[in-house]
C-alpha positions as CSV (number, residue, x, y, z in Angstrom):
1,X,0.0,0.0,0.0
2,X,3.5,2.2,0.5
3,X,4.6,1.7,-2.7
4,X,0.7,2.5,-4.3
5,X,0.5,5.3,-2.6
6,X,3.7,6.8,-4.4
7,X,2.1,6.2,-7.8
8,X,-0.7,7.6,-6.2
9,X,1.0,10.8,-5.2
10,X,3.4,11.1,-8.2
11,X,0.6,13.7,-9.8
12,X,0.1,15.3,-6.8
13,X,2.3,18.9,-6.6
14,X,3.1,19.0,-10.2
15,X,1.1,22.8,-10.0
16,X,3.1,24.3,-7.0
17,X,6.2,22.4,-8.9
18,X,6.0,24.2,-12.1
19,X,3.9,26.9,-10.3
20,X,7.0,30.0,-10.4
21,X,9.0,29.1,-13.6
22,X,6.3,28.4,-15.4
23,X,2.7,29.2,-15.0
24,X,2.7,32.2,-13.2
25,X,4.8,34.0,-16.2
26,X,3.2,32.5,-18.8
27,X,-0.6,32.8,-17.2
28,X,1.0,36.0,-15.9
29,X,-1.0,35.3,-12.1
30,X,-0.8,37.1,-9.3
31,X,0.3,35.9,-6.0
32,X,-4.1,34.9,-4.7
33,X,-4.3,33.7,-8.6
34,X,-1.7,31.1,-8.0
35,X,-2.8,30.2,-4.7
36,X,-6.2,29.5,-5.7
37,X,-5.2,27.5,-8.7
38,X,-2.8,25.1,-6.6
39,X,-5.5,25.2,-3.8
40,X,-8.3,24.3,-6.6
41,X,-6.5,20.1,-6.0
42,X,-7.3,20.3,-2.3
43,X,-10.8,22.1,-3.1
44,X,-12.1,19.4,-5.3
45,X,-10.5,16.6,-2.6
46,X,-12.9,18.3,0.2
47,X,-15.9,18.3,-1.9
48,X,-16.1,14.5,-2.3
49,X,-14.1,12.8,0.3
50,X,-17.1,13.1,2.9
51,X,-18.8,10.7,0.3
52,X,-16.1,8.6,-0.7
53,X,-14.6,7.9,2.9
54,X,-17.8,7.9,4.4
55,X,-19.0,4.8,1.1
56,X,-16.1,2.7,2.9
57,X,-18.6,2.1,6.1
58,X,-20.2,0.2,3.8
59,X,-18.5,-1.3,0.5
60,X,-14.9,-2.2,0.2
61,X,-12.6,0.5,0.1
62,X,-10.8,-1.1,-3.0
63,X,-13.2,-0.7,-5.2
64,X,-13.2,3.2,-4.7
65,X,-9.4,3.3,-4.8
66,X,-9.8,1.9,-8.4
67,X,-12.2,4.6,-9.3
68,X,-10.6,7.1,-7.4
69,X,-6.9,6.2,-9.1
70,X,-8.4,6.2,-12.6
71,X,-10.7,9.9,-12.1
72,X,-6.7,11.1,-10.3
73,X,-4.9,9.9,-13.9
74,X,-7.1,11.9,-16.3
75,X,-7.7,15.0,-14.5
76,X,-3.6,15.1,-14.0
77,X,-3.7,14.1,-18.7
78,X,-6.5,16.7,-18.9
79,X,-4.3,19.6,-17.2
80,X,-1.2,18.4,-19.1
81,X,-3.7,18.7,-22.5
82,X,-5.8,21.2,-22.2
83,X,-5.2,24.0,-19.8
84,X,-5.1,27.4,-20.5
85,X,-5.4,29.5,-17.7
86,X,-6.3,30.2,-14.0
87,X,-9.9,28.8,-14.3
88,X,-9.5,26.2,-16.9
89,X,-6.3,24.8,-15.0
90,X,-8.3,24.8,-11.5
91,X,-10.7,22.9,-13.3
92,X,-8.6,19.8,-14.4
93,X,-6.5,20.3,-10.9
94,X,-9.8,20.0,-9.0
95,X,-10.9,16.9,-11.0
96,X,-7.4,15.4,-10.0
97,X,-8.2,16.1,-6.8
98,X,-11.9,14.4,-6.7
99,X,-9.8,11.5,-7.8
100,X,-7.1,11.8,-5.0
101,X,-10.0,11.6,-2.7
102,X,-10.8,8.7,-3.7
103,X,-7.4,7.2,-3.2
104,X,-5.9,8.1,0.0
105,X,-8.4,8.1,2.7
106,X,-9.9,5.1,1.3
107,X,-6.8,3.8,0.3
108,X,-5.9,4.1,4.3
109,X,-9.1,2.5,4.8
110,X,-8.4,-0.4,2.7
111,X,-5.1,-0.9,4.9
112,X,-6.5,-0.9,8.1
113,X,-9.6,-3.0,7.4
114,X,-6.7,-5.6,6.8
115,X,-4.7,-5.3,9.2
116,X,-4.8,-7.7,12.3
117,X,-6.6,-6.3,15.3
118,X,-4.6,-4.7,18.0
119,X,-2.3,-1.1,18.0
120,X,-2.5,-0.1,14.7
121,X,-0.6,3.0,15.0
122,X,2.9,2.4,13.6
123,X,1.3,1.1,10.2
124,X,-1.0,3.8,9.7
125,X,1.9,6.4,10.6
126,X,4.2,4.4,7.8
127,X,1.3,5.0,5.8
128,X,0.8,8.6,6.2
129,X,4.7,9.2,6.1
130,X,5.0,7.1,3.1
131,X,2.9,10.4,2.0
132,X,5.5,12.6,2.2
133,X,8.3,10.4,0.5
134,X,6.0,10.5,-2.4
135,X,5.6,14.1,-2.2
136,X,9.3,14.0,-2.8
137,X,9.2,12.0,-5.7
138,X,6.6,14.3,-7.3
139,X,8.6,17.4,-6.8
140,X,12.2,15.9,-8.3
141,X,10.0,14.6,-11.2
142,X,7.6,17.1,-12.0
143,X,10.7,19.7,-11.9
144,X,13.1,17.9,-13.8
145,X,10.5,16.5,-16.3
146,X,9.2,20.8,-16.8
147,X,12.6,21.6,-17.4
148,X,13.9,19.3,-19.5
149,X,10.4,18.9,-22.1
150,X,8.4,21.3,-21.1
151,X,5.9,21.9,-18.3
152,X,3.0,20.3,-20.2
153,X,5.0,17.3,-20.4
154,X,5.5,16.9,-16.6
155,X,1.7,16.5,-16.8
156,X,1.7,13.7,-18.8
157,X,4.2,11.8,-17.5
158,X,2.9,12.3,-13.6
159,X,-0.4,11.5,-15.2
160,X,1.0,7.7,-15.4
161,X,1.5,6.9,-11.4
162,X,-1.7,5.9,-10.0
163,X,-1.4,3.2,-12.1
164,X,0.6,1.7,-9.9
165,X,-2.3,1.7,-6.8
166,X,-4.2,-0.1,-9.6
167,X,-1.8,-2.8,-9.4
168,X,-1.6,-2.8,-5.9
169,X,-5.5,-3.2,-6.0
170,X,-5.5,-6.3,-7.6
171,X,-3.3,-7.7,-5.1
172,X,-5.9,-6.9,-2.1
173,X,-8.0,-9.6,-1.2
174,X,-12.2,-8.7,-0.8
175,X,-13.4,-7.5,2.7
176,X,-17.0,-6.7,2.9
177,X,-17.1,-3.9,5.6
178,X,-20.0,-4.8,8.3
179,X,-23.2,-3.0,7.4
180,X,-23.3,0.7,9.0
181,X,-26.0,1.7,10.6
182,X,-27.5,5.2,10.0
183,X,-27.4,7.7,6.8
184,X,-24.4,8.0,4.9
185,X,-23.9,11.6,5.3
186,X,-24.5,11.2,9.2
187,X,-21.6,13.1,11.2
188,X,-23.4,13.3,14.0
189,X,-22.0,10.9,16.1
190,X,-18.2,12.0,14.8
191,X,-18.8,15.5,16.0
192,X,-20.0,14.5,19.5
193,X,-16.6,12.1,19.6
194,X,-14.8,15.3,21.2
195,X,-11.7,12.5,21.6
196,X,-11.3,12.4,18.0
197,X,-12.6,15.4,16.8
198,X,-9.6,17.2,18.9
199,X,-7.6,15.3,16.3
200,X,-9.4,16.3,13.3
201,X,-9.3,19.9,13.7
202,X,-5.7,19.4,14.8
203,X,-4.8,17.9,11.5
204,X,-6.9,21.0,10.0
205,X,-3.9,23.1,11.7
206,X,-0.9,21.0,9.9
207,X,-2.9,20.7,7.0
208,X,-3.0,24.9,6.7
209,X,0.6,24.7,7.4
210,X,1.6,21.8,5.3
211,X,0.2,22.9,2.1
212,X,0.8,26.2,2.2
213,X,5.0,25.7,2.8
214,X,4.5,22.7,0.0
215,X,2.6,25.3,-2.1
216,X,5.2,28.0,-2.4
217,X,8.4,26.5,-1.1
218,X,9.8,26.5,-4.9
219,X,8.5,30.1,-5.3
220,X,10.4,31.2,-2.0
221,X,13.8,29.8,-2.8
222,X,13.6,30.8,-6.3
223,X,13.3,34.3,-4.6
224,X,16.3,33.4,-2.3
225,X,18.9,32.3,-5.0
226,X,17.8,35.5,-7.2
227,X,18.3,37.8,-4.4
228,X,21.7,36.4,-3.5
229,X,22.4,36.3,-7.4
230,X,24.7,33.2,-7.2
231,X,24.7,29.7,-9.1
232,X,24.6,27.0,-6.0
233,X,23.8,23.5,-5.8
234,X,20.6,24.7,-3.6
235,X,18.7,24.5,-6.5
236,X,14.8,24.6,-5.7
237,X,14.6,21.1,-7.2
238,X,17.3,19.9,-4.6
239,X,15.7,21.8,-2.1
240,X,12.0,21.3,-2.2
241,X,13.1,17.1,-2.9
242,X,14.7,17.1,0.5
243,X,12.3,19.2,2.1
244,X,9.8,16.2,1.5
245,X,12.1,13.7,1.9
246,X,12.4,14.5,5.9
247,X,8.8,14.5,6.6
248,X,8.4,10.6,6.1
249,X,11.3,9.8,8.6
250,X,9.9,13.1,10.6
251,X,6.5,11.9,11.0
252,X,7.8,8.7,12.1
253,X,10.1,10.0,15.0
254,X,6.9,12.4,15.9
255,X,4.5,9.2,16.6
256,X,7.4,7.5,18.6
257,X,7.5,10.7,21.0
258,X,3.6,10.6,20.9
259,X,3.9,6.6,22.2
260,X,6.7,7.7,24.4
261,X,5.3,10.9,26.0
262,X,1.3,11.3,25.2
263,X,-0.3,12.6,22.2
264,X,-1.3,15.4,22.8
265,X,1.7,16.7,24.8
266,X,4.1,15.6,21.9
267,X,1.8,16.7,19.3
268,X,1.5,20.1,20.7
269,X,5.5,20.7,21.5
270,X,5.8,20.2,17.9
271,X,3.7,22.6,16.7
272,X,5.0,25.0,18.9
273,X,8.4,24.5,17.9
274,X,7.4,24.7,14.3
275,X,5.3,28.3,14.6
276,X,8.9,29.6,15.9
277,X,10.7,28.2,12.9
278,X,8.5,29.8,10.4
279,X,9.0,33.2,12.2
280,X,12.6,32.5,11.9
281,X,12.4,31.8,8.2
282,X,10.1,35.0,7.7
283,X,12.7,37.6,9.7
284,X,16.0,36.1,7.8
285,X,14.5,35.5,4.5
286,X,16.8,38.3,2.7
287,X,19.8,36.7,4.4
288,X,22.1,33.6,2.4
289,X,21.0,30.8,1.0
290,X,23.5,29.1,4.3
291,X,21.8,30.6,7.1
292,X,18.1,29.9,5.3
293,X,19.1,26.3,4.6
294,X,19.5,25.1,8.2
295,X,16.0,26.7,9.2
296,X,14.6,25.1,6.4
297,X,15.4,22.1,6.9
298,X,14.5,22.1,10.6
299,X,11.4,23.0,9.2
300,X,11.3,20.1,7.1
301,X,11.2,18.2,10.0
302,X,8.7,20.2,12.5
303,X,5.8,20.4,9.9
304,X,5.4,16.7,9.1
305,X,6.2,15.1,12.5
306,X,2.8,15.8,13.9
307,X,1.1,14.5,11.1
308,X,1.2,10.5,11.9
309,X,0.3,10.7,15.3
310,X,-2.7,12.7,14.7
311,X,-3.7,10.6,11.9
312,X,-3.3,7.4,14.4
313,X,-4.6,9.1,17.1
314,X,-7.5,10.0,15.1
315,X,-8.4,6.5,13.7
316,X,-7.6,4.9,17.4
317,X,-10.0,7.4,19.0
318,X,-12.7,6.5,16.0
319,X,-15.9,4.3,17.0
320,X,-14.9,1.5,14.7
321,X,-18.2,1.6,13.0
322,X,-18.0,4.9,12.6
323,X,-14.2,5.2,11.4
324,X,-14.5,5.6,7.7
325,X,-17.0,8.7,8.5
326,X,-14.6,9.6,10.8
327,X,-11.6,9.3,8.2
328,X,-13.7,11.7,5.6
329,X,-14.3,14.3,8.4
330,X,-10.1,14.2,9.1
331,X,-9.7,14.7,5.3
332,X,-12.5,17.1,4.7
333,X,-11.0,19.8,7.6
334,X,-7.3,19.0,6.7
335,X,-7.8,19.7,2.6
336,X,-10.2,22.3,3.3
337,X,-7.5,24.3,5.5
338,X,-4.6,23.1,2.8
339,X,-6.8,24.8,0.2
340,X,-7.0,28.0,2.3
341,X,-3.2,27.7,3.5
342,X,-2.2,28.0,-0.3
343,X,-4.2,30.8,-0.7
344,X,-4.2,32.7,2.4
345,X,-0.1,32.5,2.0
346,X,-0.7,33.6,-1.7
347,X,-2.7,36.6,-0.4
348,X,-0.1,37.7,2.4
349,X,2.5,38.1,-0.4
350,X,0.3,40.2,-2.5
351,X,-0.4,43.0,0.3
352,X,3.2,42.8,1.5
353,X,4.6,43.6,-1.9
354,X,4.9,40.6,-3.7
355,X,7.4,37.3,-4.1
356,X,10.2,39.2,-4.8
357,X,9.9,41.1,-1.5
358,X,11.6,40.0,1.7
359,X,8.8,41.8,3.7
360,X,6.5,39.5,1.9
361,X,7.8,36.4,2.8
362,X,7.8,37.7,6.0
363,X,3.8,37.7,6.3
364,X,3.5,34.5,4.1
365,X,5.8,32.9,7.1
366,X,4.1,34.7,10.0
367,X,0.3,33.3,8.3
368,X,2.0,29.8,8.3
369,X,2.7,30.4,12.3
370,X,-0.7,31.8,12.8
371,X,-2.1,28.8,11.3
372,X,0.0,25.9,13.4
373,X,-0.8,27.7,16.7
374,X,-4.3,26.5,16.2
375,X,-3.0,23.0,16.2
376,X,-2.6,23.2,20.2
377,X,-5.6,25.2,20.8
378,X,-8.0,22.4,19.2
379,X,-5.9,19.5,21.4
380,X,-6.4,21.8,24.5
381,X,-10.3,22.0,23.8
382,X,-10.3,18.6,23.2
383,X,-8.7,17.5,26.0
384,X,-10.7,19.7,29.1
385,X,-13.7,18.6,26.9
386,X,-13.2,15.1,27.4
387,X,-12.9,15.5,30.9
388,X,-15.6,17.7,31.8
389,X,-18.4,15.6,33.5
């Protein structure tokens, strides 16, 4: 399921990747355009994952990882084909994204309705880490791919890795999911599940964060290496490949100091840590490529290492017949704050004075910090919540 979900994710920042060298000059957008268009993938993800995860209470998750794989394929060839612009290039990104919704939630949900009973939490965080190591993959090969032949052809060629989660697919054996009870649509009894609904608007704070940095990380060292004016092997393909990289061994360490010290309490040091990073980022980002480069990469590794253990600490805190509705209210919050976090960083460069402006990627760092303090807020709430007779 790993290796699927690489094939899975191969498609899935080819926008942000060719996002500043290419489509922003040539589609000549502004700083909210660009946003919204990279945001357009998550937008289209929180639209139907409160279906599709929620359809995995009651049929087998593989078949809507098949559909979900094939839909993720064509809107990725569509893009590559056909787009022309902000709105027709949101389109075919939000279409990819429907399909993506259909792949890793379920695809999660597949996993865990085969795994034996007991602690589940170390495969579901190699599951969700294996997320990032694929984000990694997409950036080196979208970026080298653009440059080489041509943005349109990093399209097609992405276009060609949820194949692969078709393959794995076939390799799952049936498992009927026991009959739900209740309307599909019924989040009712995830909502009053204050346990796990700590966890969900938690991930909805990483999520904000996550997407936004993933967004324009490429954009902000392009800005970087211009400003310095110097050739370096910190290219942004190096360093948005490495930046992704970390998160998978990251996320990892994270839910070992969850196991180790409590969830909430290890969840919440991280996001505090990684609010101060981004501030530190923002107030030396006219500074060398040297000093930015160890920040950033401390970064690299604050941002993803909550995200397994709230992802396990979410699905352990599920009512197991309600854990696929459970799973599409975790993706619905988290995409629908990635979404904004693209955006809302997109927006804070535009009133500050644009990407080539220090000032500006100031804000866009300070929004990212704004956004990960809510992380601990939502655990805190949670927590007193739980205990309040």
């Amino acid at each position: 399921m790993c290796l699927g979900q690489l094939g899975s994710l191969l498609p899935h920042v080819v926008v942000p990747s060719v996002l500043a060298a290419f489509l922003i000059p040539e589609w000549q957008l502004s700083g909210a355009q660009a946003g919204l268009l990279a945001g357009s993938g998550a937008a289209g993800y929180m639209l139907t994952v409160p279906v599709l995860a929620t359809l995995t209470d009651r049929i087998d998750a593989r078949k809507i990882l098949i559909a979900g794989s094939a839909v993720s394929a064509l809107g990725t060839l569509l893009f590559g084909l056909f787009a022309t612009g902000l709105w027709s290039g949101a389109l075919f990104n939000a279409i990819a994204g429907i399909g993506f919704a259909g792949a890793y939630m379920p695809g999660l949900k597949a996993l865990t309705d085969r795994l034996a009973s007991g602690d589940s939490s170390r495969a579901i965080t190699f599951y969700t880490s294996s997320f990032s190591f694929g984000v990694g993959l997409s950036f080196l090969v979208a970026q080298l791919v653009a440059e080489n032949f041509g943005w349109r052809s990093a399209f097609y060629v992405t276009a060609l890795g949820p194949i692969a989660m078709l393959g794995v697919c076939l390799l799952l054996r049936p498992v009927a999911p026991k009959p739900a009870q209740g309307r599909l649509l019924d989040f009712a009894p995830v909502f009053r599940n204050i346990r796990a609904m700590g966890f969900v608007l938690g991930y909805g704070a990483h999520c904000f964060e996550l997407y936004g940095i993933r967004t324009w990380l490429v954009a902000f060292w392009t800005f970087v290496i211009a400003r310095n004016g110097q050739t370096s092997i910190l290219t942004p393909v190096v360093v948005s490949v490495v930046f992704s990289l970390l998160a998978m061994p990251a996320s990892i360490f994270g839910n070992e100091l969850a196991l180790k010290f409590g969830r909430h309490r290890a969840i919440s040091a991280v996001m505090l840590s990684s609010a101060v990073v981004a501030l530190l980022i923002g107030w030396f980002s006219d500074q060398s490529p040297w000093l930015l480069l160890p920040l950033l990469l401390a970064y690299a590794i604050t941002v993803p290492a909550d995200s397994g253990a709230l992802t396990s600490g979410m699905s352990m805190a599920a009512h197991p017949d309600y854990r696929g509705a459970t799973m599409a209210a975790h993706s619905t919050v988290g995409f629908s704050l990635s979404a904004l976090g693209a955006w809302g960083v997109g927006v804070a460069l535009d009133l500050a004075g644009g990407p080539l402006s220090a000032t500006a990627w100031m804000a866009a760092f300070a929004v990212l910090a704004a956004g990960i303090l809510l992380g601990p807020v939502a655990l805190y709430w949670s927590r007193s919540a739980a205990v309040r007779p």
